[in-house]
Every structure is written in C-alpha cells, then in structure tokens.
GUVEXMI-502508 format. One line per 8 residues: number of its first residue (from 1); their letters; for each residue z, y, x of N, C-alpha, C. Coordinates in nm, 4 decimals. Atoms other than C-alpha are relative to their C-alpha. Layout:
! GUVEXMI-502508
NUM> A> Z:Y:X:Z:Y:X:Z:Y:X | ...
***
This chain:
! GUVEXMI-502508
1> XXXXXXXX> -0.0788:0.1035:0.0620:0.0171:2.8187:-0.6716:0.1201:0.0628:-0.0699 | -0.1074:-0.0246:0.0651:0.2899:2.8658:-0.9300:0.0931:-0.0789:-0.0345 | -0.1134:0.1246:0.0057:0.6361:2.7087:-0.8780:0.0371:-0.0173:-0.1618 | -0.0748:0.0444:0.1289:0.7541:2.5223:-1.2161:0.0799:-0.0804:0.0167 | -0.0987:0.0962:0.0481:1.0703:2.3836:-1.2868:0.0333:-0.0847:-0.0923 | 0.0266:0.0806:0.1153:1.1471:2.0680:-1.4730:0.1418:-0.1004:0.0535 | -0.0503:0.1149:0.0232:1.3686:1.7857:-1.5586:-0.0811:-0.1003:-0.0328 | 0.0536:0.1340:-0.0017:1.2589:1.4779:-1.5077:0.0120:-0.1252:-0.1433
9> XXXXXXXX> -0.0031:0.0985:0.0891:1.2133:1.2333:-1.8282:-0.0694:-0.1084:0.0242 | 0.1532:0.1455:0.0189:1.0709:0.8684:-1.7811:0.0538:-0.0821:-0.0928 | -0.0071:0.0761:0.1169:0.9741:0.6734:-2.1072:-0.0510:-0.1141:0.0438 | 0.0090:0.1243:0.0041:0.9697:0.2984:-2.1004:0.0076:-0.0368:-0.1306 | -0.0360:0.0598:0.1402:0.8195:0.0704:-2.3336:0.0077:-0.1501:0.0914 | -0.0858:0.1084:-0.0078:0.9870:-0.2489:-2.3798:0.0001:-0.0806:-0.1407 | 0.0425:0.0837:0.1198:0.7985:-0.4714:-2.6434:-0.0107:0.1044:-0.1025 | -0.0176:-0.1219:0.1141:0.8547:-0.2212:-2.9474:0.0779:0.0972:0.0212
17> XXXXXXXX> -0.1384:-0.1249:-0.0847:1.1228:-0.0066:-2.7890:-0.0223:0.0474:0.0647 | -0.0384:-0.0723:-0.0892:1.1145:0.3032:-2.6240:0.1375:0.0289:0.0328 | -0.1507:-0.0832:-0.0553:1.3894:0.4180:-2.4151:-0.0549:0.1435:0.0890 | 0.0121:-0.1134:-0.0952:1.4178:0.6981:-2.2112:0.1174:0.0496:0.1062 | -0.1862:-0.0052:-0.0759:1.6215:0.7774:-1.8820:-0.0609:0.1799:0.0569 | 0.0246:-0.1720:-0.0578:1.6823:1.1644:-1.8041:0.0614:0.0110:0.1419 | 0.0049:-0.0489:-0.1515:1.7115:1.2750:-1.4523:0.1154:0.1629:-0.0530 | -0.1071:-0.1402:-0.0004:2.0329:1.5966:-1.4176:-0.0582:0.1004:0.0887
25> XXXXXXXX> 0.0505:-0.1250:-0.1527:1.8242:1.7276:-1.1015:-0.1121:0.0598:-0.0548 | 0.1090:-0.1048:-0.0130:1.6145:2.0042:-1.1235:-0.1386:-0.0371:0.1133 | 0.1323:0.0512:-0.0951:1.2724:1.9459:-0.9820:-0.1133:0.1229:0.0240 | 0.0955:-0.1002:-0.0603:1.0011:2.1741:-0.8202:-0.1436:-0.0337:-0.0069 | 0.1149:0.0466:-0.0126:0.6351:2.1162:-0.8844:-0.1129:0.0842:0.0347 | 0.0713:-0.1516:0.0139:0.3423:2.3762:-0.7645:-0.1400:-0.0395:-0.0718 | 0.0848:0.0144:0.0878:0.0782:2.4056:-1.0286:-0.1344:0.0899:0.1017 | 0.1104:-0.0911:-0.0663:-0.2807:2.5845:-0.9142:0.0283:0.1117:-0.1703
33> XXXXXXXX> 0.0268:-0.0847:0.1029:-0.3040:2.9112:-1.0976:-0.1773:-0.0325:-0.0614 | 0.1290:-0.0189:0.0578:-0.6736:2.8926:-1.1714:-0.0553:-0.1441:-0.0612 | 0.0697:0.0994:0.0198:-0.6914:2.5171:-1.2945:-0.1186:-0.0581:-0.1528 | 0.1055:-0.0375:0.1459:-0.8182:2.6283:-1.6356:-0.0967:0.0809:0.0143 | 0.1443:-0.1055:-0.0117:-1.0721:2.8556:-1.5013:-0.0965:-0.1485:0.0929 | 0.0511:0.0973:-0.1192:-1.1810:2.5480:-1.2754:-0.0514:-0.1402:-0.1457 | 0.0342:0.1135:0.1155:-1.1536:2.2712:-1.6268:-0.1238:0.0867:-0.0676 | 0.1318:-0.0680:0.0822:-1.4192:2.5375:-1.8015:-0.1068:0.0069:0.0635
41> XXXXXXXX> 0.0822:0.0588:-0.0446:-1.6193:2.5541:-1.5175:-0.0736:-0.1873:0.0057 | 0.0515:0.1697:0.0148:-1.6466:2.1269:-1.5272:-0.0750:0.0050:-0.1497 | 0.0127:0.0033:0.1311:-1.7039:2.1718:-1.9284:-0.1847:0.0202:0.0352 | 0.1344:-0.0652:0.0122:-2.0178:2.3815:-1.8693:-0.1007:-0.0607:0.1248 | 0.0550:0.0684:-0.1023:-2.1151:2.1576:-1.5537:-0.0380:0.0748:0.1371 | 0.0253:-0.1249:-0.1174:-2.0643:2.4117:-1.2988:0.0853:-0.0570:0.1418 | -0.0828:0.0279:-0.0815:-1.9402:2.3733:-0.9622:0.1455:0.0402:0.0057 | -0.1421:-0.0584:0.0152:-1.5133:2.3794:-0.9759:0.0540:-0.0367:0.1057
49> XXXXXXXX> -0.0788:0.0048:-0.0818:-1.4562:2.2660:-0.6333:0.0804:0.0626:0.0749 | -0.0846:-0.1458:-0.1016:-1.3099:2.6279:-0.5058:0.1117:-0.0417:-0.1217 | -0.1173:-0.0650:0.1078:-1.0457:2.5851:-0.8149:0.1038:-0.0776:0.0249 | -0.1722:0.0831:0.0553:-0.6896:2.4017:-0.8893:-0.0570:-0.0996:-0.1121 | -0.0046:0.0889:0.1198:-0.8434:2.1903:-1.1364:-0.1279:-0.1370:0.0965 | 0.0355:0.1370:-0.0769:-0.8892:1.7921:-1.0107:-0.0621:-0.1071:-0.0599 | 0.0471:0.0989:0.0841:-1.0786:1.6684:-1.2526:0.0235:-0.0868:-0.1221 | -0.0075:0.0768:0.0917:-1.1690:1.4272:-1.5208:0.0597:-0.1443:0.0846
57> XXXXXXXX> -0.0140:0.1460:-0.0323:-1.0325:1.0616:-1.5066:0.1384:-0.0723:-0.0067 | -0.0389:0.0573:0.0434:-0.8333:0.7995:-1.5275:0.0950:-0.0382:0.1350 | -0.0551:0.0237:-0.1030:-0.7234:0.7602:-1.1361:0.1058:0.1160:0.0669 | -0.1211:-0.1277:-0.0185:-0.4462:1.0692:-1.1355:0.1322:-0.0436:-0.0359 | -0.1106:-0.0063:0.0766:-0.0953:1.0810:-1.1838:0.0444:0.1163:-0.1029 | 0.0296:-0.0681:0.1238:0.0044:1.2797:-1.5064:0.1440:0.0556:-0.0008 | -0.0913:-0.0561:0.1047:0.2698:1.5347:-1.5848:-0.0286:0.0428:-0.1262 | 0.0183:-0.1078:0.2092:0.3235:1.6182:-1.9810:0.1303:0.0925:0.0693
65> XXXXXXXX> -0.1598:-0.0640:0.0337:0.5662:1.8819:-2.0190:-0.0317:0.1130:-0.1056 | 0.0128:-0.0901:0.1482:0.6958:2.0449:-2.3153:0.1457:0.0910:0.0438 | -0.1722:-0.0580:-0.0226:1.0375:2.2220:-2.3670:0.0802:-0.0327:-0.0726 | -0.1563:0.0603:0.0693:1.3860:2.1168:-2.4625:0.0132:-0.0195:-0.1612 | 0.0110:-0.0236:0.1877:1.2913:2.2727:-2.7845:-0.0939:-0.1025:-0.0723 | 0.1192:0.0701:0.0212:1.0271:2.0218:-2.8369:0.0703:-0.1935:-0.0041 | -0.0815:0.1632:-0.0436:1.2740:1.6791:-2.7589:-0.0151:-0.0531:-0.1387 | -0.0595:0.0786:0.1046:1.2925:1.4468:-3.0525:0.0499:-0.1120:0.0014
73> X> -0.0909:0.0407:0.0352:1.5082:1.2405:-3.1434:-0.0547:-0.2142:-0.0888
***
C-alpha cells in the first residue's frame, strides 16, 4: 500500500450551481500499489483477485484527485 496525501474538496450541485467547500486538514488515504496491474488483468478477463484493484461498478465510493495545479476557477 502507498500512503497519499490530500485535501479534501466536496462539490455540490444545487439546481445549476456548483459550489465547493475545501477542507484545511490534511488527509491520509492507502492506495494498493498493484491496482493497475490488477484493472489489466479484469480487461483481458483474467483472474485479479490477488491485486489492489476492486473492480468495475457503480456500488464504490470514488476518489478523483488531481493537483492544485489543476483547480479551476
């Protein structure tokens, strides 16, 4: 597993309006190293249950993350 650090962003929509509220705390999340060797195995229909990668679907919770450099406006 590989620790990543992040700030927290949550976007709300609100009829036509996004907002967005930022979080100041630093946050800790542990990623699997191998979850892209585990998504290529699924691609090719191979067994990926030894890997970090949890699948296709619609019943997960979802980090995006980009970087600071990436914010717009």
């Amino acid at each position: 597993m590989v620790p990543c650090t992040f700030m927290r962003l949550v976007a709300k929509l609100d009829g036509s309006k996004v907002s967005f509220n930022r979080s100041e705390a630093i946050e800790t999340i542990l990623v699997a190293e191998d979850w892209k060797e585990g998504w290529e195995k699924s691609l090719r229909k191979e067994d990926y249950s030894t890997s970090g990668y949890i699948g296709r679907g619609t019943s997960k919770r979802v980090i995006y993350v980009c970087s600071p450099s990436q914010y717009y406006s």
